[in-house]
N, C-alpha and C positions, 0 to 999 in steps of 0.2 A: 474386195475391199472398195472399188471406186467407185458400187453402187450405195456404199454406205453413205450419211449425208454427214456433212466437215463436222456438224457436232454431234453426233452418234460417232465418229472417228475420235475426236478428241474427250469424249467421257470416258471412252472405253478406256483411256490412257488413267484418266479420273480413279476411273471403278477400280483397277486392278490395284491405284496407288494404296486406294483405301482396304481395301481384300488383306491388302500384302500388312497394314498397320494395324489391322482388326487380329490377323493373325499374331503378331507380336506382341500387342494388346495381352492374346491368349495364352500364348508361350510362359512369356514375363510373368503371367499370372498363376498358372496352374504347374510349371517345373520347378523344382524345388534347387535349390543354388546355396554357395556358402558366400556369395556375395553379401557383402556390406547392402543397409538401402542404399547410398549413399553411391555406392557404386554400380548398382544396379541400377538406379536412376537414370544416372552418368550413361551408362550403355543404352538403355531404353531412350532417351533423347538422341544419342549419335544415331542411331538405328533409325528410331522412327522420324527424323528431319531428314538428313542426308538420303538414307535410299527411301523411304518411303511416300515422302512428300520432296524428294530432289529428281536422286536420280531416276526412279523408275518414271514418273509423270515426264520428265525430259525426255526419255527414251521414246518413251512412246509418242509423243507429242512430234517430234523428227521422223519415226518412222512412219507416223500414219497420216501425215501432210502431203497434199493433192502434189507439189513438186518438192523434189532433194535437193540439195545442192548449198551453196553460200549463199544465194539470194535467198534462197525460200529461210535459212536459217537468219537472216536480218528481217524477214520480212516476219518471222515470229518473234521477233525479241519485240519490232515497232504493234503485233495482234497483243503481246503480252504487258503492254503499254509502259514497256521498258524505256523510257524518253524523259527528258528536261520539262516540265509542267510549263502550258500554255504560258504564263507569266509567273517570272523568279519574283515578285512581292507575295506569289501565295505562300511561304514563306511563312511572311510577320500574322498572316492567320493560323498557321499550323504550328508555329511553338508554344503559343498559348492553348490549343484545342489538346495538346498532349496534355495537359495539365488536367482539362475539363472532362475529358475522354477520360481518364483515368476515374476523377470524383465519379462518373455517370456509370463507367461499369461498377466500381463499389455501390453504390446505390442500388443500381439491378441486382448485386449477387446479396445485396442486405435484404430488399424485397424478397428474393428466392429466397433466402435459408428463414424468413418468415412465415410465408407459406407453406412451404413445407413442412414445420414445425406445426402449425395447423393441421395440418393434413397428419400429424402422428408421426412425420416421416425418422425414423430414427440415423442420426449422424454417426460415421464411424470415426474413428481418429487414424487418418494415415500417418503412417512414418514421415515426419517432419524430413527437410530438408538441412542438415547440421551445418553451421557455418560456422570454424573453428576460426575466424579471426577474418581479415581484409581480404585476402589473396581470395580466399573459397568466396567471396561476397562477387569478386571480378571475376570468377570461373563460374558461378552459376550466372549472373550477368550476356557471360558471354554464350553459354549453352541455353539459357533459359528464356533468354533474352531478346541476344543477336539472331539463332540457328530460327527461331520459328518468325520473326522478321523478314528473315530472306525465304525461307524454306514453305510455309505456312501462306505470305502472300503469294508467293507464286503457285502454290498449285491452286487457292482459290480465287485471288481477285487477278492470275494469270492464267493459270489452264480455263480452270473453271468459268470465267470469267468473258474467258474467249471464244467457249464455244457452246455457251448459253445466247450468244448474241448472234446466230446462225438460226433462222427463224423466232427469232424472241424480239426481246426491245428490253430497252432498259430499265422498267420497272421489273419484269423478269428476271432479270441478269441480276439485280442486286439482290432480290427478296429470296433466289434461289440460290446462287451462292452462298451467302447468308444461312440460310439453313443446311446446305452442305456445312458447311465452316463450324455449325453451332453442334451439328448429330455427330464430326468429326471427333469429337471430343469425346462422348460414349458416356455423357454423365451428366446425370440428371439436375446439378447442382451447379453446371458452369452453363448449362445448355440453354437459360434465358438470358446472359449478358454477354454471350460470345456471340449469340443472332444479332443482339441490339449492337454490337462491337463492328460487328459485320454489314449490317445496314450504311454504319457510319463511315467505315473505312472502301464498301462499294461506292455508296456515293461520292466519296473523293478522288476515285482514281478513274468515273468518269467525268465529274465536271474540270479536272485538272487535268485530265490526259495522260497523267504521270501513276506510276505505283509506288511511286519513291514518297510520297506525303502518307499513304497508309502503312509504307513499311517502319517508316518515323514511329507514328503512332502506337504501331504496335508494339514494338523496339520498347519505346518509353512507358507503355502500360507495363509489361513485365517488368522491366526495370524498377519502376518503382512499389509492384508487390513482391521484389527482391529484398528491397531496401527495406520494405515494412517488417518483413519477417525477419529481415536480419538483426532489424531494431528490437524485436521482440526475445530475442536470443542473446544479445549484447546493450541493454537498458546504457550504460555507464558508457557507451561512445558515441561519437559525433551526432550519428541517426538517432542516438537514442531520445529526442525528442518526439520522435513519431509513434515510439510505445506509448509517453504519455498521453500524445494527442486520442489514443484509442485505447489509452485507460480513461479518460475523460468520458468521450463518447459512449465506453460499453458498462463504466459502473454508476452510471446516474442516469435518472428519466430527463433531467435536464441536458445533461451530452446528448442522450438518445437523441431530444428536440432537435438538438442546436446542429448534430451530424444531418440530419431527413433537412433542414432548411437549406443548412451549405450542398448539402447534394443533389437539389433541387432547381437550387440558382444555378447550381454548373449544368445541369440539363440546358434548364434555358439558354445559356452563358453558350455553348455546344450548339445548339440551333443558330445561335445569334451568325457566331463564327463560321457554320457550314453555310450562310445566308450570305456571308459577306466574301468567300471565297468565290459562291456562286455567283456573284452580281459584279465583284472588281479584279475577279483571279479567273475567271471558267472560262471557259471553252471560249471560241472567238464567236463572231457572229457570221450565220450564214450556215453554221451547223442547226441541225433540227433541235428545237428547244420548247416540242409542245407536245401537250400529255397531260401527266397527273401534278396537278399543282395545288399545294398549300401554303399560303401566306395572304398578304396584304393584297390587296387588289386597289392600283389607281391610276384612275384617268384611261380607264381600258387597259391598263398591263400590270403585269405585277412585279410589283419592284422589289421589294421585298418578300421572298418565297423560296420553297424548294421543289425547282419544276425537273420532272424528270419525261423523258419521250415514251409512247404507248403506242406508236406506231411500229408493226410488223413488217418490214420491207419484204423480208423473203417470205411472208406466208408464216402461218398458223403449224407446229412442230406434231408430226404424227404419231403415233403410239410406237411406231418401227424406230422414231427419232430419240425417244425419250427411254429406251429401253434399259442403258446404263445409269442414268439417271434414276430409274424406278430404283433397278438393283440397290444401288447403293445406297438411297434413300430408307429400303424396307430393313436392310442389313442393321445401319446405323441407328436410325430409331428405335428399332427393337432392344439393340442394344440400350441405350438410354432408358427407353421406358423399364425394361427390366430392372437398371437401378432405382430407378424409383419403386418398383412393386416390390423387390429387394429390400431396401431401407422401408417400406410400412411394414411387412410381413414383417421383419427380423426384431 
């Protein structure tokens, strides 16, 4: 093992989490049960958060780290960027970006199921999620919600995350992660707004140093497609304003407009705010802050931009390095693309 290289060790922890989720994936799918959906849900999220994307990626992650011990186990929590953010004002950036982050992935999964529908692609109707009153709205909340919050960032913007960055740099790290995070999902339907969900939530846990502002976000993106759905099941309570917000938007060409502009501006709105984390919340100075940069250019610097590093400290990753990574990569997209050939064929 100690000729393996630290991220060929920490993928392999990766690859097995996802093996072992693909597999369950299969189980859940093809064994036949007198369960409820509703309870079979229920078990597929405890299942695939806790040991699939918990405990197995921990496991391995402890045992295939160059030293054992209590230090080496702080000294992963601080690789997994488990810490208090460079400055507590990033903050008043990040409770509004849960808002725009939310508008931005609707937006994406609006574009996808357009496309698609172009492309012929035929939609199936899954077994909805039943919310028989408040209490189930606070229990998928907390299973749907919280569990892929903690469970979901850590094995990608934590495992994954850490040991992409062992001959990579950080346009790597994100764009790869990212597409880990997006083939995780194994469906052709989530898998452009979980990459674009993923870009956004890489790039804030390294210009903040924290994983605690992406787990925010993700936390509160499900959350509020908890809430939408449950509004859609319960018209007549508190939320039920949000069914009509998207009866508006889905039974008139003028909602259609008016939803594509509001979704628009929150894109931008989203930019603006990862622009301003970056420049009055990120990193300190004196860390590397040069690479791939998009934004405004003045007076020789850019003030307004999203710069990320493109320098390779340790060197360029070898075929031997990327081996887990390939794996997992061919497994999962297959799977995806499958759904997709799936829904045109059917």
């Amino acid at each position: 093992m100690n000729k393996l290289s630290y991220r060929n060790r920490m993928l392999i922890g990766y690859c097995v989490s996802m093996v072992g989720l693909s597999l369950l994936n299969l189980i859940v799918g093809v064994v036949p049960t007198t369960m409820s959906d509703n309870n079979l849900n229920m078990m597929f999220t405890l299942l695939s958060q806790i040991l699939c994307m918990g405990i197995i990626p921990l496991c391995f992650s402890i045992a295939f780290r160059p030293v054992r011990g209590i230090p080496d186990l702080r000294q992963m929590v601080r690789d997994y960027h488990y810490r208090q953010p460079y400055n507590p004002k990033v903050w008043i950036f990040v409770l509004p970006l849960c808002i725009s982050f939310y508008l931005v992935t609707q937006l994406m999964a609006r574009l996808t199921v357009l496309l698609l529908t172009l492309l012929q692609f035929t939609f199936t109707v899954n077994p909805a999620t039943i919310y028989t009153g408040p209490l189930d709205l606070v229990k998928w909340i907390a299973l749907g919600s919280l569990l892929p919050a903690v469970f979901e960032e850590f094995t990608h913007r934590g495992v994954a995350m850490d040991a992409l960055k062992d001959r990579g740099n950080e346009v790597s790290m994100v764009l790869l992660s990212s597409l880990l995070f997006a083939a995780m999902h194994t469906n052709i339907i989530q898998f452009f707004f979980a990459f674009g969900g993923g870009l956004i939530m890489g790039f804030l846990v390294i210009k903040t140093g924290s994983i605690y502002p992406a787990m925010l976000l993700h936390f509160a993106n499900n959350t509020f497609s908890h809430m939408e759905s449950y509004a859609s099941q319960h018209p007549d309570s508190v939320l039920g304003f949000l069914e009509k917000i998207n009866a508006f938007y889905s039974n008139s060409i003028a909602g259609l407009v008016v939803s594509f502009v509001v979704l628009i501006a929150a894109a931008f709105l989203t930019i603006f705010l990862l622009m301003c984390i970056q420049r009055y919340c990120g990193r300190p100075e004196g860390l590397r802050e040069r690479g791939l940069r998009l934004g405004k250019q003045k007076e020789g610097k850019y003030q307004w931009a999203i710069t990320l590093d493109t320098y390779r400290p340790y060197g360029k990753p070898t075929l031997a390095d990327n081996v887990p990574l390939i794996a997992v990569l061919v497994v999962t997209l297959t799977m995806t693309v499958f759904t997709y050939v799936w829904g045109v064929l059917r």
